[in-house]
C-alpha positions as CSV (number, residue, x, y, z in Angstrom):
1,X,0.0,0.0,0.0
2,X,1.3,3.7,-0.8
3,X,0.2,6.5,0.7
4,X,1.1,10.4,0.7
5,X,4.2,10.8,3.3
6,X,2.4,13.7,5.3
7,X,-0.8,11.5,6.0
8,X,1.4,8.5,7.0
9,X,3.4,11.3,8.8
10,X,0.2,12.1,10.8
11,X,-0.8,8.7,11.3
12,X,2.5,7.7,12.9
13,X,2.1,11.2,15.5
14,X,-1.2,9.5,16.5
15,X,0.1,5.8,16.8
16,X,2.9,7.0,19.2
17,X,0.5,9.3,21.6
18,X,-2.1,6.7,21.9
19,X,1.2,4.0,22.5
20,X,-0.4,1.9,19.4
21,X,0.6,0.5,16.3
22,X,0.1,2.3,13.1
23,X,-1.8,-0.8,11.9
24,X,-4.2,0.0,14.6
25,X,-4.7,3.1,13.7
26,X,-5.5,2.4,9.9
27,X,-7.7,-0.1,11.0
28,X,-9.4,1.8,12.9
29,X,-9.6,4.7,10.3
30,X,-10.9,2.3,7.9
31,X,-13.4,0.7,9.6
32,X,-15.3,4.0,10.7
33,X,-15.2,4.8,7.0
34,X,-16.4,1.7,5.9
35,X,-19.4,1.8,8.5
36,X,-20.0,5.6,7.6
37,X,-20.2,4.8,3.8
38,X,-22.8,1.7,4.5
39,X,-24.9,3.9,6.6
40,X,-24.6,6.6,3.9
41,X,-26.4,4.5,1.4
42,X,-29.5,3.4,3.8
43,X,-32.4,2.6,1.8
44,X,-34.6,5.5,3.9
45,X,-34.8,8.1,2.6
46,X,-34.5,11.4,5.3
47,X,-38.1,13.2,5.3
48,X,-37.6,17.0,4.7
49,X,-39.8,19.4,6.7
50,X,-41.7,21.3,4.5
51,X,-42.7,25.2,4.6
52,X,-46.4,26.2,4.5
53,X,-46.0,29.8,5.4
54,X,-46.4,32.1,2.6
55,X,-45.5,35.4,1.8
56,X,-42.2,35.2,-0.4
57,X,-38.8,36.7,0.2
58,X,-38.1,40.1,1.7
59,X,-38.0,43.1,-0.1
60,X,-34.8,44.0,-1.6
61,X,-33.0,40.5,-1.6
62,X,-32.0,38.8,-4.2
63,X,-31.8,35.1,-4.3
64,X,-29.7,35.0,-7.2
65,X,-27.0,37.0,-5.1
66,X,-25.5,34.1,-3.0
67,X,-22.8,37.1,-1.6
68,X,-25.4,39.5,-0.6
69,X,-26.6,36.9,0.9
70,X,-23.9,35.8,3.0
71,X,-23.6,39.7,4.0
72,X,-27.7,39.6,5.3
73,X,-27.1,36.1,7.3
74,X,-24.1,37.6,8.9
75,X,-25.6,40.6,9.7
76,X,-23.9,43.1,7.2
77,X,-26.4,44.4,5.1
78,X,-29.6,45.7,7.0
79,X,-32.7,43.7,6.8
């Protein structure tokens, strides 16, 4: 197996702190990625809560303008 010298670098760091082998810790790694990607694909889909308030957007923004937008949810442009 190769893999990029600063991620086995890293790897190593975390071995020696936790006084483990580095095959440990790629197990490890490898098995919380293996369970994330099988719970990633579960056959339920998540159920969305749905709006029934109408009324539109505010006056004056844009939706189209994802930076002004950024600017209002941050609190630099006036509402």
């Amino acid at each position: 197996m190769r893999m990029e010298d600063g991620l086995l670098r890293r790897a190593k760091q975390i071995a020696a702190r936790r006084e483990t082998t580095l095959t440990a810790i790629l197990e490890e790694a490898l098995r919380e990625w293996l369970d994330r990607q099988r719970r990633g694909r579960s056959s339920e889909r998540a159920k969305l809560p749905v709006s029934r308030s109408n009324g539109g957007v505010l006056p004056g923004v844009d939706l189209d303008d994802s930076a002004e937008l950024l600017d209002r949810m941050d609190g630099d442009v006036p509402a």
